[in-house]
C-alpha positions in Angstrom: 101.6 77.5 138.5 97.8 77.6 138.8 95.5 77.5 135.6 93.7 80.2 134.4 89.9 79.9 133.8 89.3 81.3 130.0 87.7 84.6 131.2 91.1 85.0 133.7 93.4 84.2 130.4 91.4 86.7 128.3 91.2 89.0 130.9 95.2 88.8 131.3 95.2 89.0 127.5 94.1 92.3 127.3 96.0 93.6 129.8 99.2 92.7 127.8 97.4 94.3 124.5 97.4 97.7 126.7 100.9 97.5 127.0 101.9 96.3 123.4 99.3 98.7 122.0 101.3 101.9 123.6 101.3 104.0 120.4 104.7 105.3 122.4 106.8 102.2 122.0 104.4 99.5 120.2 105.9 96.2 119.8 106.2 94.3 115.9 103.7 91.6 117.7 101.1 94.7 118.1 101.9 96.3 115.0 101.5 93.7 112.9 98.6 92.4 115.0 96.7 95.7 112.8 98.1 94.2 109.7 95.8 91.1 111.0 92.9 93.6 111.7 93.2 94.8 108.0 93.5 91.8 106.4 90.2 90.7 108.2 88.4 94.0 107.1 90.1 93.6 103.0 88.7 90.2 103.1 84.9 91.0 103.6 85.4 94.4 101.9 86.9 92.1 98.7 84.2 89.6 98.8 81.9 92.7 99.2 83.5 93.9 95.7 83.7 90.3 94.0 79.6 89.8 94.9 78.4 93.4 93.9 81.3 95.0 90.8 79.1 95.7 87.7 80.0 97.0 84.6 82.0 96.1 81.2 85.3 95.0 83.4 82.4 92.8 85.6 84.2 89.7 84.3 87.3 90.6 84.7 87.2 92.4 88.7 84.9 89.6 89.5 87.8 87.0 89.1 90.5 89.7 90.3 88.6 90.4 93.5 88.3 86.4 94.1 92.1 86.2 93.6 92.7 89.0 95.7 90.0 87.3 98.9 91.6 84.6 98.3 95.3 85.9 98.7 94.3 87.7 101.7 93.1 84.9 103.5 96.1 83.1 103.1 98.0 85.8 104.5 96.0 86.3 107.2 96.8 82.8 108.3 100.1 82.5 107.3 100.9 86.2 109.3 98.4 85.0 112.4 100.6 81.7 113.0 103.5 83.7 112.4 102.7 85.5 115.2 101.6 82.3 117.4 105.3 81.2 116.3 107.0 84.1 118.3 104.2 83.6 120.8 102.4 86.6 120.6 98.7 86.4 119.9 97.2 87.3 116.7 93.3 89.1 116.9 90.8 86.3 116.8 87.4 88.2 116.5 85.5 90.7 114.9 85.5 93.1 117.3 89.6 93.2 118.1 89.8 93.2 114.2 87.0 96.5 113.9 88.5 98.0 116.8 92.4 97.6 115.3 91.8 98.0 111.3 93.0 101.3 109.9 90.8 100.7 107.2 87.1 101.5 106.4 84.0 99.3 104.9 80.6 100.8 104.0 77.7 98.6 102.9 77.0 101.6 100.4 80.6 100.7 98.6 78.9 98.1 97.0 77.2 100.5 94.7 80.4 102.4 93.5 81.4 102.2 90.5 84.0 99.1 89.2 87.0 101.7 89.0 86.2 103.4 92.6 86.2 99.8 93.8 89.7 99.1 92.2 90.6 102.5 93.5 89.6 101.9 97.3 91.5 98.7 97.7 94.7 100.4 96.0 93.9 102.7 98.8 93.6 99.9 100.9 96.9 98.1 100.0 98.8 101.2 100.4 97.4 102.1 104.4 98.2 98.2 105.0 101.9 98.4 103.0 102.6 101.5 105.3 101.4 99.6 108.6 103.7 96.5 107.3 106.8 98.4 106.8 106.7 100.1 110.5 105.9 96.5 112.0 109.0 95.4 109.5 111.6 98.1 111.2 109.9 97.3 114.6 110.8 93.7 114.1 114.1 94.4 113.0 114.7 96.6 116.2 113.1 93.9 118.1 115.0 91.3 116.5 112.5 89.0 115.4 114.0 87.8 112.1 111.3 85.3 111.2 108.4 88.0 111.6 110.4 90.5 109.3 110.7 88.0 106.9 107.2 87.8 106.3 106.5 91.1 106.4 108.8 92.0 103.7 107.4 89.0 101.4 104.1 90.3 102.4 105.2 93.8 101.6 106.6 92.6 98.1 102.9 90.9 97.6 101.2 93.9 98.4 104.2 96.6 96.0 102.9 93.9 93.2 99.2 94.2 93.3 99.4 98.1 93.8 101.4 98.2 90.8 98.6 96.0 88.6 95.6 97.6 90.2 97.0 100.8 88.8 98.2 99.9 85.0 94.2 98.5 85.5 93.1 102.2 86.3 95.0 103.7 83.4 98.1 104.9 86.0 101.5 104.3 87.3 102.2 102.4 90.5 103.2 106.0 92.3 100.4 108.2 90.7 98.0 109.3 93.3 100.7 107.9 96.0 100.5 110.3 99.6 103.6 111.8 100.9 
């Protein structure tokens, strides 16, 4: 077996995230690899949000948005290594995590108002609860017990703060939910 230089191991890499990324028949490793990409994006969008929320709830969303960074971090690593565990490989830079995310950042977001901030990372949480419950059925089809697991706590996490960051906007956990 012959070592691989680290532009030849990249370069082989991306081949295999071709073949994984085949919206035909994507695998739970590339699936959740874009629950990685959005938990990258929700951390600089919270921390966006945290720095710039203004108003009467400023107090309030500026603690809630450092809990939520915070939280997201943690399963962004904790999801990553999963990965490692099952020996895929998890997105490691900006640019897999901008070109995966199936979420959207603005710099202009930080002048919306407190409850359209609130608003966009329910928006958020629900786009990334959708992408974890396919990678969830992928894993169970792929049977890759230890990913699911995660993905279903992570899922439960993500039900929970959907639920409070609507009683926060005056609505139910469903209101406003897409079909």
């Amino acid at each position: 077996m012959s070592i691989l230089s680290p532009e030849e191991a990249l370069k082989k890499e991306l081949e295999q995230d071709q073949v994984e990324h085949d919206h035909h028949h994507p695998t739970a490793a590339a699936m959740t690899n874009h629950v990685v990409a959005n938990l990258a994006i929700l951390w600089t969008k919270l921390h966006q949000y945290h720095w710039y929320v203004k108003g009467s709830e400023f107090l309030t969303l500026h603690e809630k948005f450092e809990q939520l960074y915070r939280e997201a971090a943690n399963w962004y690593d904790k999801i990553a290594e999963t990965l490692l565990a099952i020996d895929a490989k998890p997105f490691s830079t900006t640019e897999q995590n901008m070109k995966y995310t199936f979420l959207e950042e603005s710099a202009a977001n930080k002048y919306l108002p407190a409850h359209d901030m609130v608003a966009n990372i329910v928006d958020d949480f629900r786009m990334t609860r959708d992408v974890v419950q396919r990678a969830i059925k992928l894993a169970k089809e792929q049977d890759q017990p230890v990913l699911e697991d995660v993905l279903i706590d992570f899922k439960g996490y993500l039900e929970k703060e959907i639920w409070m960051l609507q009683a926060f906007l005056g609505k139910t956990a469903l209101e406003d939910e897409e079909e």
